[in-house]
N, C-alpha and C positions, 0 to 999 in steps of 0.2 A: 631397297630405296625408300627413304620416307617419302610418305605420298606427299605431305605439301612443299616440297620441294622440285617436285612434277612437272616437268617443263611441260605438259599440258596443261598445265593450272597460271602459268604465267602469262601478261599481255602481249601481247605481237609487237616486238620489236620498231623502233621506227623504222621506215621506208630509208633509202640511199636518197628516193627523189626529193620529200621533205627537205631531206638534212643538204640538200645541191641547192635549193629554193632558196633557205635560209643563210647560205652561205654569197648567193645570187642578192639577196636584199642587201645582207649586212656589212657587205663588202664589195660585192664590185658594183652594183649603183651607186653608192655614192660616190665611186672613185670616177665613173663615168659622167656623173652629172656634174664632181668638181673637173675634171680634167675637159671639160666641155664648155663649161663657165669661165675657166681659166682662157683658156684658148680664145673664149667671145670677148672675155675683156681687153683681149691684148691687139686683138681686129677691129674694135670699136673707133669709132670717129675719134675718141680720145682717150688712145692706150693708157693703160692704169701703167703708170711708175713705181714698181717695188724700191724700198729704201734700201735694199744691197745693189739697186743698179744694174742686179742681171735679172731679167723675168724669168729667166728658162730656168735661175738657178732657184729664184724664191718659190714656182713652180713645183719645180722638182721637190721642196722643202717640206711645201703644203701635202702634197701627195704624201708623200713617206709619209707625214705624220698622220695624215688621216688614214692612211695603211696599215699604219701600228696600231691606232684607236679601232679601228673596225673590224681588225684582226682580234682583238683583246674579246671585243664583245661580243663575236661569232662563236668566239673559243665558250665563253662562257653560257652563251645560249644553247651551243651543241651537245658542251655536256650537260646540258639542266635536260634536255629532249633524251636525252641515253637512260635518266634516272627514273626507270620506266617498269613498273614490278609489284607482283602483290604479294603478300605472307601473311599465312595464317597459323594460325596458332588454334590450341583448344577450344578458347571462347570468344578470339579476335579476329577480325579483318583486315588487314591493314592494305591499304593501297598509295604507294609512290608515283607520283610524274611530275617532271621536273621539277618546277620550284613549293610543287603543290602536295600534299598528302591529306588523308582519310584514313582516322582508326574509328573503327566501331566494333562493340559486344556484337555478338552473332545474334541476340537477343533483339536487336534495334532491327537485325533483316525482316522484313516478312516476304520468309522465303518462299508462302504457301500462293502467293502473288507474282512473285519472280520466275522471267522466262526468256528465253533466247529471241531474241527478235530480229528479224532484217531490215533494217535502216530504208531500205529497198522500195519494201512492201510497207510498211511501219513510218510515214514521213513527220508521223507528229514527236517521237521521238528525237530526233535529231538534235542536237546544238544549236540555237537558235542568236541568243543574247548571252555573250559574254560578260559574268557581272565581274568576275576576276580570275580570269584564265592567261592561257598562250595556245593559241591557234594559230595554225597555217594548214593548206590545203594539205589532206592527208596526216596531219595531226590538231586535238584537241587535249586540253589538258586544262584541270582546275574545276572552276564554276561557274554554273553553265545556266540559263534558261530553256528549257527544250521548247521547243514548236507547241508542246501540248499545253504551258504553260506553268509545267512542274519547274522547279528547282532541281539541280542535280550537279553533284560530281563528278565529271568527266574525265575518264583515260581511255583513248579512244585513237588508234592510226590511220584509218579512213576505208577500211575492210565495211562490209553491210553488215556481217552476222557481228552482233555484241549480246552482251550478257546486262538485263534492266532486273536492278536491287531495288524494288521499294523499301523503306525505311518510316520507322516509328518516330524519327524527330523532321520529317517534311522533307529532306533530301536524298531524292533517288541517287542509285549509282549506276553509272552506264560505262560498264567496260569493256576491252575487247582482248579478254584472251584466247592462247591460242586453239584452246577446246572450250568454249562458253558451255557447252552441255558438262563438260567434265567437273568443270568449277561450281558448278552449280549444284552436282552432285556431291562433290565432296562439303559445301556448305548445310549440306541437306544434315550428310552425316554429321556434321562434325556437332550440328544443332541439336539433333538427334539425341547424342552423347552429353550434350553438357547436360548437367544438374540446373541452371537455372532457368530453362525453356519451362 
């Protein structure tokens, strides 16, 4: 098996619960909040008159469509959360999640700095400020401000143990795969081997 292909080396999946949350915002609040609003305008001192004449059916109309529209945009936001993965190569690192990515030379690591941490124990680490991410509880993805004040790349599904890159152009990376000892090891090597370390 080629090692970087290591399902030890990749990030942890998203959760089910995440991906229930997001489909909870994206679609049925606001079906709950129109079909709530609908129903207050129609018991108000002065029911609203839809131009077809029937409320139930203009109703019914509004909903389907905003069924479709919130459907569309779940579909699209669940699969941006799926696109969640690292590869490396001889001298690169690449890291995906969802709409977000990071490639860097293994060169920019300083790996001799870099170490597994628990979020736990470790609270200045965290995700703090979203300067251009997608978060929800149990997932983090993009860029990130941490608590300690660094800048950092985030992929990240809400586990404590992650894997902290500092880096030679001012952005750390905080990931969470599924053996952060493993991946850190193999970065180690793979540094090791290049010619331009």
């Amino acid at each position: 098996m080629d090692k970087d292909s290591d399902p030890r080396l990749q990030l942890v999946p998203v959760d089910a619960s995440a991906r229930l949350l997001l489909f909870f915002l994206c679609v049925l609040l606001p079906l709950i909040i129109t079909a709530v609003s609908l129903l207050w305008a129609r018991q108000g001192a002065a029911p609203v008159k839809p131009a077809s004449g029937s409320p139930a059916l203009a109703s019914a109309a509004i909903l389907a469509g905003l069924l479709a529209l919130t459907l569309a945009l779940w579909f699209v936001l669940d699969r941006a959360m799926l696109r969640h993965r690292v590869q490396l190569t001889a001298s690169r690192l690449e890291v995906k999640s969802s709409f977000y990515s990071q490639s860097l030379p293994l060169s920019e690591l300083q790996l001799g700095q870099a170490r597994v941490i628990d979020l736990d124990e470790h609270k200045g680490y965290k995700p703090r400020i979203k300067s251009n991410g997608f978060a929800l509880p149990g997932f983090s993805s993009g860029y990130f401000r941490l608590r300690n004040g660094h800048k950092a790349f985030v992929a990240i599904t809400g586990g404590p143990r992650v894997l902290w890159l500092p880096t030679s152009n001012g952005r750390d990376l905080l990931l969470q795969p599924r053996q952060p000892d493993a991946l850190l090891q193999r970065l180690r090597e793979l540094a090791a081997q290049s010619p331009h370390r």
